[in-house]
N, C-alpha and C positions, 0 to 999 in steps of 0.2 A: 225610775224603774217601773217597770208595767206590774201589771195586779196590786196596785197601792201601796210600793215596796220601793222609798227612795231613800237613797244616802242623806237628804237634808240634814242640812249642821245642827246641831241640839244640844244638850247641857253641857257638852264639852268644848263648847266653845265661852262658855263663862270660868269665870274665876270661882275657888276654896279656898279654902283655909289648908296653909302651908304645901301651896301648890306646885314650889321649887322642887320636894320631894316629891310628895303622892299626887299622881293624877286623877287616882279615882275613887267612888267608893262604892261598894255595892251589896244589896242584904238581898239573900234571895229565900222563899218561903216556900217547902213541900207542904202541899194540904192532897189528901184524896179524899174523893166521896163516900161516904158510909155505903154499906149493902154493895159494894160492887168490889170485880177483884182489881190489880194492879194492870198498868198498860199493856206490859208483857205480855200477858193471857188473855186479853180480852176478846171477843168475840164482837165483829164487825158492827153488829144493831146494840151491845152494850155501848161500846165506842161513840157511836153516833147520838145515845141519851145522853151520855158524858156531855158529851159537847152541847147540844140543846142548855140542858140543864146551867150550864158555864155561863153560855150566851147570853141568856136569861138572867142569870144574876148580874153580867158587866152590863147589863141595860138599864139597871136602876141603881147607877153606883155615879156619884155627884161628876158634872161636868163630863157626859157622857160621849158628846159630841166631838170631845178632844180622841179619842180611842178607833182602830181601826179593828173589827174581827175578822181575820181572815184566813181559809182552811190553807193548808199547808199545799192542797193540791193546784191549787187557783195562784201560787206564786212560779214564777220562773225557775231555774237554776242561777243565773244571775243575783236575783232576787232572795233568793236561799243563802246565797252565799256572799251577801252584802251584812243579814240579819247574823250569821256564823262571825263575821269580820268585828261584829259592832259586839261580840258573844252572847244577843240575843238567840240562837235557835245551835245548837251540833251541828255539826256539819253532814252527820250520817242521821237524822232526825227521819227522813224519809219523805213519803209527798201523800200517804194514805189523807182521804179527805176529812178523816174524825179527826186527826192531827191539826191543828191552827196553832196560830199566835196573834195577843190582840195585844195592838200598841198604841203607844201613847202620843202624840205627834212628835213633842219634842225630846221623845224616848228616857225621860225621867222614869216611866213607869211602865213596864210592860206583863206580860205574863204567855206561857204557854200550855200548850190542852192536849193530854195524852202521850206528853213524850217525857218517858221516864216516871212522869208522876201524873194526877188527871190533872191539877193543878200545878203549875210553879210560878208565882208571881216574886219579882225583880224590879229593885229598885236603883237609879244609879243617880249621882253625884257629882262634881268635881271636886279633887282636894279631898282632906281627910275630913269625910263629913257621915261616918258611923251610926253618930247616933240619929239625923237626917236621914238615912235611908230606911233605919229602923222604924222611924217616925210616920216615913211615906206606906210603906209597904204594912203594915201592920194597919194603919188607917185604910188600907183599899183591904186588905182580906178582913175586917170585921166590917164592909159593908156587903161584900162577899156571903159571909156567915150569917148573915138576916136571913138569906137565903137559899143556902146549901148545907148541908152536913156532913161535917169533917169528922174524916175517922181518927180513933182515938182511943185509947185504953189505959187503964187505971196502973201508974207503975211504970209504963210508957211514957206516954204522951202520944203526942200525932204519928200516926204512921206514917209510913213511907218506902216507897221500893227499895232504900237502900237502908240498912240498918244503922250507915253513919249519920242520915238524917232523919231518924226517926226518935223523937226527943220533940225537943222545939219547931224543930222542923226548918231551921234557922242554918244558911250560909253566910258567914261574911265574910268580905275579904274587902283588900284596900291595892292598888297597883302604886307601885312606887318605882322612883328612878333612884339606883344607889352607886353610881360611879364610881365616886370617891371609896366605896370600899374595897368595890374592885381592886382598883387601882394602885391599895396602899396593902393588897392582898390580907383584908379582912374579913371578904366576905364568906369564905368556908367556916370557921371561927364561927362567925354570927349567925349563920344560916346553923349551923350545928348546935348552939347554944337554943335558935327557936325551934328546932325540932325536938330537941331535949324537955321543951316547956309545953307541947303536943298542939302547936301550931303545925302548919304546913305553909311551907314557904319555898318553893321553886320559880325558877325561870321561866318570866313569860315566852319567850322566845326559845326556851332551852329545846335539847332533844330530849332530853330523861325524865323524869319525875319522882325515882326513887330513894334518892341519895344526894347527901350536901356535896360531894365531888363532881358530879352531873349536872351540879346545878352553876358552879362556878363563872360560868364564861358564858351568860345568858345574853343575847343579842340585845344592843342598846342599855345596857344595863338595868335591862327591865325586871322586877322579879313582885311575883304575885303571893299576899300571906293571907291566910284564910284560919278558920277553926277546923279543928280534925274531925271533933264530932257535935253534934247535936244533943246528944243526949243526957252532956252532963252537965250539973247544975241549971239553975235555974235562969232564964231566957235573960233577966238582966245583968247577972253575973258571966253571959257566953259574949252579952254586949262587952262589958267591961273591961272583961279578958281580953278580946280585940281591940279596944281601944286602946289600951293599955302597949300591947303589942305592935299594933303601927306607928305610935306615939314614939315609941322606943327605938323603932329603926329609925323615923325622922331626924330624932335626937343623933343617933352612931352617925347619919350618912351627915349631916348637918357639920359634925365633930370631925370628922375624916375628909370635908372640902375645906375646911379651916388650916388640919393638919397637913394635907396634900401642897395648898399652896402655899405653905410658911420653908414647905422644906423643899420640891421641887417645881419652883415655879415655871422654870424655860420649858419646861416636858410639860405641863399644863399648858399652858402658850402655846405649845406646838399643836397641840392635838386639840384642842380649841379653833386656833385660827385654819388650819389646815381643815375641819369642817364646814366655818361656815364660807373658806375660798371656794369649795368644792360645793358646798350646797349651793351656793350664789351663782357659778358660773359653768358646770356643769352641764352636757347636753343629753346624756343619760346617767339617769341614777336608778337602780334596783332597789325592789323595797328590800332586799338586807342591807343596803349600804344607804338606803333613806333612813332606816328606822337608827341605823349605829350614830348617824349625822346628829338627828334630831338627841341623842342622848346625850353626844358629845356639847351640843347647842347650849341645854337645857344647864349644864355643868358651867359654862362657860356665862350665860344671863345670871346665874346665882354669884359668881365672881367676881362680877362686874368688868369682865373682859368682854362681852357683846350686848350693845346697846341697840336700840330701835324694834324688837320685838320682845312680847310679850306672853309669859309663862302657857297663858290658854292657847295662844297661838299656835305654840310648840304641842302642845297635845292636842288638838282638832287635829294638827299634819300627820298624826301619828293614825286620826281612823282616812283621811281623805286621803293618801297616799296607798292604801290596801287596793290590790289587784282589783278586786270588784270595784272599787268603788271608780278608781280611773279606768276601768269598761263601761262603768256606767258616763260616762264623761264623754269618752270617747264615740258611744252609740249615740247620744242623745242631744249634743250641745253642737254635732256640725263643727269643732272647733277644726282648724286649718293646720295639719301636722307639716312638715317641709316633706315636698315629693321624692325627694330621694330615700325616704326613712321607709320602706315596705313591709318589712316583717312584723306583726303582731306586738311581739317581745321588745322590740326595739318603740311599737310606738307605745306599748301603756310608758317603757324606763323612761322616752320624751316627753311624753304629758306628765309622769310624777316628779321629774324636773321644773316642769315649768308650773304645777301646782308650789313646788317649795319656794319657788323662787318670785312667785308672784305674793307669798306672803312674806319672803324675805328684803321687799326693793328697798325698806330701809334700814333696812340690817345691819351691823359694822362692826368692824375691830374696834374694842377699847383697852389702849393699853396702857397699863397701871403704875407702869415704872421706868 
């Protein structure tokens, strides 16, 4: 991607801890600077010290050389919407030049400058690795803090544009694949139960946000659990709490692909094999019918009905199949689409076919009984 904005594969291409569920994990940090207002109000030459001052501090923070800074105006749309895909940057984030994000090569660690907050440094993971991101992200803003000054108030804690992070200043969240509860229609139930306990837990792919019925039928059985707020208790008990929490769905969805297949096996087998035929030999797939494949897959390597590929495998397909990412592919590697294929739409669905299917060539049915 041009302006120093490429899809390259990075921590999601390795292996976690209890990776059959959770794909990911991620802690993310509001900090703003003391003496100035929030991004919303800012005025153009505040913005632009904002940013100085940032820069400044990411230049004497260990192994600097790995870090890109770069103003949001100097990226593409492509580019924009590669960083959006991987949920480094909003997608409505804007292009002003006091706006950046500075990243890390193999996007373990990044941060962004004036959108939302003057700071928000993120950290990401694969598998359920909580307190690992806690570790990372908390180790780069106290090299940060040598440097800058974080607002903060007695009674508080860190401020923040949003009052849900203003506390700790602390997001976490964990993405998980939960099939089996789908499936065995428990996931209303369970989502209702962690809304009860004041997590937040919706579908990644869903349309709604608001409610455990909106959330039921999330594309690929993705669904994303975070903390509600920041503000309560103390930063190791908000860790806890999350832990606690992702640990607990690992266990139900773990429980419910146990129970799934003791009691319908053929209907598992069916929707199993029926994915990876499809993902193997397909000449177009759309990213909703890649991302529901890859969920279907992932169910199916835990069961041991699909052999030859590999838990991280199935999650890298899950950012390398996103519309940007096969534009980016498309623009830039000259690859050879078949000339009858003309429309746009038709060519990213044939190149995210043949990305799935170039990591699937030794893929297979394994069957059990």
């Amino acid at each position: 991607m041009t302006n120093g904005v490429s899809p390259k594969d990075a921590w999601y291409t390795c292996d976690g801890p209890d990776s059959d569920v959770c794909l990911s994990s991620r802690l993310r940090l509001a900090r703003n600077l003391g003496g100035f207002v929030f991004p919303a109000v800012l005025k153009s030459d505040e913005a632009e010290r904002i940013q100085s001052l940032v820069f400044d501090a990411f230049n004497h923070v260990d192994e600097v050389d790995l870090y890109q800074m770069i103003r949001l105006s100097g990226i593409d749309g492509p580019g924009r919407k590669i960083l959006a895909e991987r949920g480094l940057l909003e997608t409505g984030a804007g292009s002003e030049p006091w706006k950046a994000v500075i990243l890390r090569e193999d996007g373990v660690l990044s941060a962004t400058v004036n959108i939302e907050d003057h700071l928000r440094i993120a950290a990401y993971q694969p598998g359920l690795s909580l307190k690992t991101v806690f570790d990372l992200a908390t180790a780069l803003e106290g090299k940060m803090q040598e440097r800058l000054h974080f607002a903060s108030l007695a009674g508080f804690g860190y401020l923040a544009s949003s009052l849900s992070n203003t506390g700790s200043g602390m997001k976490i969240s964990a993405l998980l694949n939960l099939p089996a509860l789908e499936m065995t229609g428990l996931i209303e139930r369970v989502i209702r139960e962690f809304l009860s306990q004041q997590y937040i837990i919706r579908g990644y792919y869903g349309a709604g946000r608001d409610s455990a019925q909106s959330q039921v039928a999330s594309l690929g059985a993705l669904y994303h659990i975070s903390n509600a707020s920041a503000g309560v208790g103390t930063i190791e008990s908000q860790l806890a709490f999350m832990e606690q929490g992702a640990a607990k769905l690992v266990e139900l969805e773990r429980k419910a692909r146990e129970d799934l297949w003791a009691r319908r096996k053929t209907e598992v087998e069916d929707a199993v094999f029926r994915a990876i035929v499809t993902a193997k030999y397909a000449r177009f797939i759309s990213l909703t019918e890649g991302v529901s494949l890859l969920g279907s897959l992932r169910l199916g390597l835990y069961l041991g009905l699909v052999t030859g590929v590999l838990h991280r495998d199935l999650t890298a397909l899950l950012y390398r199949i996103q519309t940007a990412h096969i534009g980016f592919v498309i623009s830039s590697t000259g690859i050879i689409i078949e000339e009858d294929i003309t429309s746009e739409e038709m060519k990213l669905d044939r190149l995210r076919a043949m990305v799935i299917q170039e990591v699937l060539k030794t893929a297979d049915i394994h069957e059990r009984r």
